[in-house]
ZADRENVEX-137962 format. One line per field, with one value per residue (C-alpha): residue number from 0; residue in one letter; x, y, z. Coordinates in steps of 0.02 Angstrom, whole numbers, m for minus. Layout:
<recs>
seq: [NUM|...];
type: [A|...];
xx: [X|...];
yy: [Y|...];
zz: [Z|...];
</recs>
This chain:
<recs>
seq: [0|1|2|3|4|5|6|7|8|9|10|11|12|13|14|15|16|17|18|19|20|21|22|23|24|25|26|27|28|29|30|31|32|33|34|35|36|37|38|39|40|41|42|43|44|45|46|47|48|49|50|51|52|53|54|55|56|57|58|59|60|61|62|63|64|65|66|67|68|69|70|71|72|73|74|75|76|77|78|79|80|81|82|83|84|85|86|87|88|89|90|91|92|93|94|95|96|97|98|99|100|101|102|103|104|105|106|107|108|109|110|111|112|113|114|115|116|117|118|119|120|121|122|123|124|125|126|127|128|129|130|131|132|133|134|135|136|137|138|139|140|141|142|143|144|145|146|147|148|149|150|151|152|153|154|155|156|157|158|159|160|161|162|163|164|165|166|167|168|169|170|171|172|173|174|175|176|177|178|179|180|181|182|183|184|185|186|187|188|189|190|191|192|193|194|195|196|197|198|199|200|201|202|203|204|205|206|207|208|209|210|211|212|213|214|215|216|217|218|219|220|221|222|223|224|225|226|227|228|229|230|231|232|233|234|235|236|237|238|239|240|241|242|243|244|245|246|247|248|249|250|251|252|253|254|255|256|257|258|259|260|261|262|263|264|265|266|267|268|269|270|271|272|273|274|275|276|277|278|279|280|281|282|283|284|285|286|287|288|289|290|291|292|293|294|295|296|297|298|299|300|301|302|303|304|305|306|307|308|309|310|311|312|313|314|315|316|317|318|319|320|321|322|323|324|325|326|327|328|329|330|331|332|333|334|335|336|337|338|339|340|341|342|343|344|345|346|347|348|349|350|351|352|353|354|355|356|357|358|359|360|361|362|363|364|365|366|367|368|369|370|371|372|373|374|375|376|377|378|379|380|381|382|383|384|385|386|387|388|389|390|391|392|393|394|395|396|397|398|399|400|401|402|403|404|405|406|407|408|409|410|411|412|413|414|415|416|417|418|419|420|421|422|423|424|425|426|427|428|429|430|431|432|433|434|435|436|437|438|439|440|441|442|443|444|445|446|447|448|449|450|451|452|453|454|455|456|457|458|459|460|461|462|463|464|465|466|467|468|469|470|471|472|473|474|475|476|477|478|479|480|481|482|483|484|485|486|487|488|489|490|491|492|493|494|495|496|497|498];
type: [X|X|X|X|X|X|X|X|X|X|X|X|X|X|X|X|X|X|X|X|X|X|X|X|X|X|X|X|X|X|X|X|X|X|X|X|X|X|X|X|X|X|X|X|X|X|X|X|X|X|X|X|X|X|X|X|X|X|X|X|X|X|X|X|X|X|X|X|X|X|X|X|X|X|X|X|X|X|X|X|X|X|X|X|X|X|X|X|X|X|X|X|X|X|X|X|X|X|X|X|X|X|X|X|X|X|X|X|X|X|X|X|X|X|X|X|X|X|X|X|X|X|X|X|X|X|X|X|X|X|X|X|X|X|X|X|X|X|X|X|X|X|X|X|X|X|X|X|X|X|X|X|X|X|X|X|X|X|X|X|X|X|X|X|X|X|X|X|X|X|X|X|X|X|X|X|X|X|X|X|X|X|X|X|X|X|X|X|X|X|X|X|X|X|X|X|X|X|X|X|X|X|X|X|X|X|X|X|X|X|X|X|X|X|X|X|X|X|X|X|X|X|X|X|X|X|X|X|X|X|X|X|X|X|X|X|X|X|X|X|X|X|X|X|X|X|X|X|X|X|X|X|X|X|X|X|X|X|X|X|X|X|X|X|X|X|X|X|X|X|X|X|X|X|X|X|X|X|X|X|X|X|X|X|X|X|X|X|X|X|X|X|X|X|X|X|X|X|X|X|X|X|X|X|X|X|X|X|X|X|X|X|X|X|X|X|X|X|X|X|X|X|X|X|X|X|X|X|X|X|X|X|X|X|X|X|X|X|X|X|X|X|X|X|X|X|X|X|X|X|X|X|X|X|X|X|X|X|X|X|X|X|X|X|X|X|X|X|X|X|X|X|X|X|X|X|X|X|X|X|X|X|X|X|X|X|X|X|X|X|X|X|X|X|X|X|X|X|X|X|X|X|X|X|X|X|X|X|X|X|X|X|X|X|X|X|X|X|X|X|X|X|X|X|X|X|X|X|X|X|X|X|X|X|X|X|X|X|X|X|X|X|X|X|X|X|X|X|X|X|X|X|X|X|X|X|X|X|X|X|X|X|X|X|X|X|X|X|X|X|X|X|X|X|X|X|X|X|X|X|X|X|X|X|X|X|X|X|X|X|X|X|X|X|X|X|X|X|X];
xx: [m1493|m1572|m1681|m1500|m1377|m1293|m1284|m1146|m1110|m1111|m982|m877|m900|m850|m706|m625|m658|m559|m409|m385|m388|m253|m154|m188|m121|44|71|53|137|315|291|284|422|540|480|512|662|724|613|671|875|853|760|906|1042|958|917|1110|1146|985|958|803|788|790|636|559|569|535|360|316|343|233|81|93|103|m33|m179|m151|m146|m318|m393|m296|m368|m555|m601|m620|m516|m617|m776|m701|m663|m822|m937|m1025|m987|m809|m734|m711|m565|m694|m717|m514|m457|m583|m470|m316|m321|m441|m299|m154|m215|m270|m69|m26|m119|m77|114|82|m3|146|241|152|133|316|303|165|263|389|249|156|334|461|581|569|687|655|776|709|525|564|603|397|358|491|412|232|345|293|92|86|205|63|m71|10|m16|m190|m248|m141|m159|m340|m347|m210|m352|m509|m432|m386|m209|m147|14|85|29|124|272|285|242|405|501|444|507|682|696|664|744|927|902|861|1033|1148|1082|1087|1276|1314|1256|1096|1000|794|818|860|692|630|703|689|510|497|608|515|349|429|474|340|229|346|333|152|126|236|167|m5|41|m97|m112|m246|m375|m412|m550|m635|m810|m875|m1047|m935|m818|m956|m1023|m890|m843|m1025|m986|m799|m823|m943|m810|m695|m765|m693|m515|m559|m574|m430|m319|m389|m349|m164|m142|m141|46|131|31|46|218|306|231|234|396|486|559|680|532|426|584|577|378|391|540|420|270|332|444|297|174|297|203|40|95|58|m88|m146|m124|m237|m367|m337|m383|m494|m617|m655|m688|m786|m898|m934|m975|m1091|m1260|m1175|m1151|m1075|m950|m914|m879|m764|m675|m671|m596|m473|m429|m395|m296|m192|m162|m127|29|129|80|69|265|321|229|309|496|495|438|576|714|661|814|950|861|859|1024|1125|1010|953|1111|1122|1034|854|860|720|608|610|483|350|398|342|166|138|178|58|m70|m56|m71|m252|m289|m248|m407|m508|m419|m471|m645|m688|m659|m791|m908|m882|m911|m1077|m1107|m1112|m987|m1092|m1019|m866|m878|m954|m796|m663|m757|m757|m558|m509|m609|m541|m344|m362|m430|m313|m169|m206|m223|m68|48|m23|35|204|270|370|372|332|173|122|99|21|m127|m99|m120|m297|m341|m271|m368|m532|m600|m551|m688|m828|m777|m786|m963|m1017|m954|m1044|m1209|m1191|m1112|m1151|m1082|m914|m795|m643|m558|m547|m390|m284|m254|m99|m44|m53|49|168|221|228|343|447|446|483|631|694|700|811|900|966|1112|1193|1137|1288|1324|1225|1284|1210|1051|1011|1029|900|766|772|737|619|532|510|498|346|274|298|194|69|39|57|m80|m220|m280|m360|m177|m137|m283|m187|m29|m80|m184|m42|92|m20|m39|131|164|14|105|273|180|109|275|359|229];
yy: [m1452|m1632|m1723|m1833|m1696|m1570|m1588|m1654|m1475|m1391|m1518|m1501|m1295|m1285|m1424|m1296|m1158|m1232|m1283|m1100|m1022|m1147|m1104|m931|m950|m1048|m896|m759|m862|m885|m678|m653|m751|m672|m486|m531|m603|m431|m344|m442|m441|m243|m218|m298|m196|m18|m63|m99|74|202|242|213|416|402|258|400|532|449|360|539|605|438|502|677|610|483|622|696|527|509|668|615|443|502|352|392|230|104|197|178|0|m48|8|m70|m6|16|196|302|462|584|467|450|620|708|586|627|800|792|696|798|963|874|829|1003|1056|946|978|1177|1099|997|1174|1276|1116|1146|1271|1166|992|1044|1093|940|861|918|810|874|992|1110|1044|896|970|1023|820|835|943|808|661|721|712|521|561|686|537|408|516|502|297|305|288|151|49|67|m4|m126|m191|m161|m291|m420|m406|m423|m493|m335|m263|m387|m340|m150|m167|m303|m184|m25|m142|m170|24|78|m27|m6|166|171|38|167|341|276|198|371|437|527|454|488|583|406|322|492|509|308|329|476|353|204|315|408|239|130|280|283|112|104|226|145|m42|34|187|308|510|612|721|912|874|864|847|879|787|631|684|730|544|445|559|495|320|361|464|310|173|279|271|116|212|370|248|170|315|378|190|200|371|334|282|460|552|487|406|506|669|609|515|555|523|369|279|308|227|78|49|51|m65|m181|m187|m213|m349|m448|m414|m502|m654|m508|m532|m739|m692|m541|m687|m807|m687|m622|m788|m827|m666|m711|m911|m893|m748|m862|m995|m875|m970|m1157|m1159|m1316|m1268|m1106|m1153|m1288|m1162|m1027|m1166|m1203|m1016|m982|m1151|m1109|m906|m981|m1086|m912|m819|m961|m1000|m822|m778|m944|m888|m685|m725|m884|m790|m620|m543|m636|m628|m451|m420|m529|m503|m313|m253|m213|m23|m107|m186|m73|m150|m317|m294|m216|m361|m500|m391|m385|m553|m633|m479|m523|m726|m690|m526|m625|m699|m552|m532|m669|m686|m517|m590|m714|m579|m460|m617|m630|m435|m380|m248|m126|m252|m230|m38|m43|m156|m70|89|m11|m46|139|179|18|63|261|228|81|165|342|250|157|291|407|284|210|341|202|121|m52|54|129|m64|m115|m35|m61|m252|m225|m169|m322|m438|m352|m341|m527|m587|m466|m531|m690|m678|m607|m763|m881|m791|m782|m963|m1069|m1205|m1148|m1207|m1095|m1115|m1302|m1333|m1194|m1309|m1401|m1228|m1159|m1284|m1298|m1103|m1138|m1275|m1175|m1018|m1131|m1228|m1034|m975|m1122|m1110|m919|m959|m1047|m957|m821|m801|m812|m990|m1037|m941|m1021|m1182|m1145|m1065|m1230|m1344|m1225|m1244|m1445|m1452|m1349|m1430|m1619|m1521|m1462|m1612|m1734|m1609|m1581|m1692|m1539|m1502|m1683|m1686|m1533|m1584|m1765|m1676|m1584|m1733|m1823|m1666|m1631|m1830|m1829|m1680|m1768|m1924|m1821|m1740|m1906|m1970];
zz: [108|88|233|244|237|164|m8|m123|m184|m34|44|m106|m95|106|73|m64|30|185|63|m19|173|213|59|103|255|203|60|218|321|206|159|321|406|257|313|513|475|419|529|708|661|589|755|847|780|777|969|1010|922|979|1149|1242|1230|1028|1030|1151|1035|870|971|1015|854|759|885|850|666|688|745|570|480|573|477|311|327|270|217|35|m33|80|4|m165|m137|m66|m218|m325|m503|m567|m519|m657|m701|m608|m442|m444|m475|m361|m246|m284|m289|m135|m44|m116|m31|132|140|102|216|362|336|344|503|594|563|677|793|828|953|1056|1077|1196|1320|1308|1316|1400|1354|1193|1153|1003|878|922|864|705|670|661|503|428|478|408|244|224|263|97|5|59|8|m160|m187|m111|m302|m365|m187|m216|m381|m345|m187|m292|m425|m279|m350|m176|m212|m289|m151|m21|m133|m107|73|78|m13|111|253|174|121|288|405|277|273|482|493|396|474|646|624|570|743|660|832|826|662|576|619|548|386|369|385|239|104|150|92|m44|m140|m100|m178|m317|m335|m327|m475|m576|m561|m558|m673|m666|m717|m651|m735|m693|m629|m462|m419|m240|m264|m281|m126|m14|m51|m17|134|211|200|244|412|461|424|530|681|753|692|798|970|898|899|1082|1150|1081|1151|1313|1323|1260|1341|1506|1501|1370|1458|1623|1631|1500|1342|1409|1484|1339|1244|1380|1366|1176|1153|1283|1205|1017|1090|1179|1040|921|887|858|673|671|720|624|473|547|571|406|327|437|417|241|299|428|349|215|353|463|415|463|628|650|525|592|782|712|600|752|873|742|715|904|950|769|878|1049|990|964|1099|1237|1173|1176|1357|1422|1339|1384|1569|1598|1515|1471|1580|1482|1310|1348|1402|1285|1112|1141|1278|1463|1437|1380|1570|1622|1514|1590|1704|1580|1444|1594|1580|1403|1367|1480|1433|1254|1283|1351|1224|1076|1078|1071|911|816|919|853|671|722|769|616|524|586|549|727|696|825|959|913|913|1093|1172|1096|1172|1335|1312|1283|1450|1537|1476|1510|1697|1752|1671|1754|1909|1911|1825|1966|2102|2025|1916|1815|1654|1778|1845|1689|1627|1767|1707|1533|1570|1648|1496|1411|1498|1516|1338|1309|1438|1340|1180|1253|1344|1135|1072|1178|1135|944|917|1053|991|999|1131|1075|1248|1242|1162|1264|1420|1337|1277|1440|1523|1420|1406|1614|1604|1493|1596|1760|1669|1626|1763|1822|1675|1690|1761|1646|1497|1483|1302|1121|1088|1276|1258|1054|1124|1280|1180|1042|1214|1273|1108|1100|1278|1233|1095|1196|1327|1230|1127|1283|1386|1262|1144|1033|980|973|822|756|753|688|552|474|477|376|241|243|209|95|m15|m13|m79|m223|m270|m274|m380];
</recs>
């Protein structure tokens, strides 16, 4: 950097850096909205037809599952992808051989867990248990692609991979569709689960086609197991955070209002995916930004005003018309879940920004902070929860505590932020956002009464969305820059293309 500035290189480098994020972002973005839109009218339908008893059983059954995807996952294909030299036919079929018994192994396993679920769960009936050693099915089919995936990510060949996770979407929500309309209840989510596995590993092997050797070498296994057990850590608190909701609801109160709680938080967490893109794109950005710190508090501000727009808009929709978006979209029997849904959805407008704040922070290489807060979230979620689950034995009290949780860790990240980038003001821009998703939520709750069919309640959620964006642009002048930004590229593009 010159006594005037940076230099013309450097200006040049960050500028081109900034553009292929953006384009990132836009090619995410468009994959993204075409896997929701099969994802959110799938979801729709499978929720008319499956009780809240079948989302019970099937969300017990994934946590059961997930404990042994937590032992399968050793962390051998992160190690693979994150060294140096080129892996060879000894590193991969140590691998795959490694990985095929470790399926084995852990099917044999869900077997003789059989016996044990029904005590844990009561509402569990036994023919309902042996659903388990079927579902592990997909875990030995996803051992099976580790290789190719690996390779596939190694290469940065990323858009095959976007296409076998699109096509695992459409093979398991048409194969969840036609089971359940057959009356197949839990056991469709089950058996969807196993196809979507079995022909995404299929697929896998044949776009990355790829034969193993008889060979397997330990001194190789035992390495990449170090580095793997370490990079696993923040997995392990992962898995004891999540756990926390079957075993206290779904043991405690039962498969229906583990069904209830589920449908809840997936349906307030629905904007989670906008912003598991930003942060995607942004990870990569702002690492390479870490030593400008100018650059990287403007990029940061940009990242969390760019998350906020989703889930200020969906808080300010699900608590003005949650009952009737319930009730007309999902039926009358997903009622229950109102209540919870009015938690989430304000939880998750405040936790977002741990999410993308905890890019910021990884970024920087601090990923021992990050370790230590999501260790203080699993205690924070496990005591509130207990607490309130203890007192109001509902699926209302269970989230109760669960929404402590979601606000705690956001003020810790945000206290890290302020000492690592002080520059940084990533809570400037969220005042427009915040009053418009209240306006929207007041003019809802007005609204409800008139909103009686799907015709009535499509035409209230496209004002709700304007009246939001007039808000928000009309309130805060950091999403005025925003949206003033991208009129001019979009008219800047069409300019180009006419030309």
């Amino acid at each position: 950097m010159s006594a005037d500035g940076p230099s013309v290189n450097s200006v040049a480098s960050d500028a081109a850096l900034k553009r292929r994020a953006r384009l990132g972002l836009i090619a995410l973005s468009v994959r993204s909205a075409l896997q929701n839109v099969v994802v959110l009218v799938a979801n729709v339908y499978l929720a008319r037809v499956l009780s809240p008893g079948d989302y019970g059983v099937f969300g017990i059954l994934q946590f059961a599952l997930s404990l042994f995807k937590l032992i399968g996952d050793t962390g051998l294909g992160s190690a693979l992808v994150q060294q140096q030299r080129t892996p060879d036919d000894r590193d991969l079929s140590s691998i795959w051989w490694f990985q095929l018994g470790l399926g084995a192994l852990l099917v044999v396993c869900s077997c003789a867990l059989v016996p044990v679920l029904p005590l844990i769960w009561p509402t569990i009936t036994p023919g309902l248990a042996w659903l388990l050693p079927g579902l592990s099915l997909s875990l030995l089919f996803t051992m099976l692609r580790v290789v190719p995936f690996l390779m596939l990510e190694r290469e940065v060949n990323f858009g095959w991979v976007g296409m076998l996770e699109f096509l695992g979407t459409l093979v398991f929500y048409g194969t969840a569709a036609a089971l359940a309309a057959s009356g197949a209840g839990a056991a469709a989510l089950v058996w969807a689960t196993v196809g979507q596995s079995a022909l995404v590993s299929i697929a896998a092997n044949l776009v990355q086609p790829w034969r193993p050797k008889l060979i397997f070498d330990r001194a190789r296994i035992r390495g990449m197991l170090k580095f793997g057990f370490a990079f696993q850590g923040n997995n392990v608190v992962g898995f004891i955070n999540a756990a926390v909701t079957p075993l206290l609801v779904g043991a405690r109160l039962g498969k229906d209002a583990m069904g209830i709680v589920n449908f809840a938080q997936s349906t307030a967490l629905f904007p989670a995916v906008l912003v598991t893109i930003v942060r995607r794109v942004y990870f990569p950005l702002l690492s390479r930004l870490q030593h400008d710190s100018n650059a990287f508090a403007r990029e940061l501000n940009r990242a969390v005003l760019l998350c906020g727009i989703p889930a200020f808009l969906f808080a300010g929709l699900f608590c003005g018309g949650a009952p009737k978006i319930v009730a007309i979209i999902y039926s009358e029997k997903w009622m229950p879940s109102v209540g919870p849904l009015y938690l989430y959805s304000i939880g998750f407008a405040i936790l977002f920004y741990s999410w993308i704040a905890s890019a910021a922070i990884e970024a920087k290489g601090l990923t021992s902070r990050i370790f230590r807060i999501a260790v203080i979230s699993t205690l924070t979620n496990w005591c509130a929860s207990s607490l309130t689950t203890w007192l109001w034995p509902t699926p209302f009290g269970f989230a109760m505590g669960y929404f402590v949780h979601m606000v705690a860790p956001p003020i810790v990240v945000y206290l890290t932020v302020r000492e690592i980038v002080p520059e940084a003001k990533p809570l400037a821009g969220l005042g427009g956002l915040v009053g418009g998703a209240v306006l929207i939520a007041v003019l809802g709750r007005f609204a409800l009464p008139w909103v009686r069919g799907p015709i009535s309640l499509t035409v209230w959620i496209i004002v709700a969305i304007l009246v939001f964006a007039v808000a928000a642009i009309g309130l805060d002048q950091h999403v005025r820059e925003l949206a003033k930004e991208t009129w001019q590229k979009r008219r800047s593009r069409q300019a180009t293309r006419l030309e």
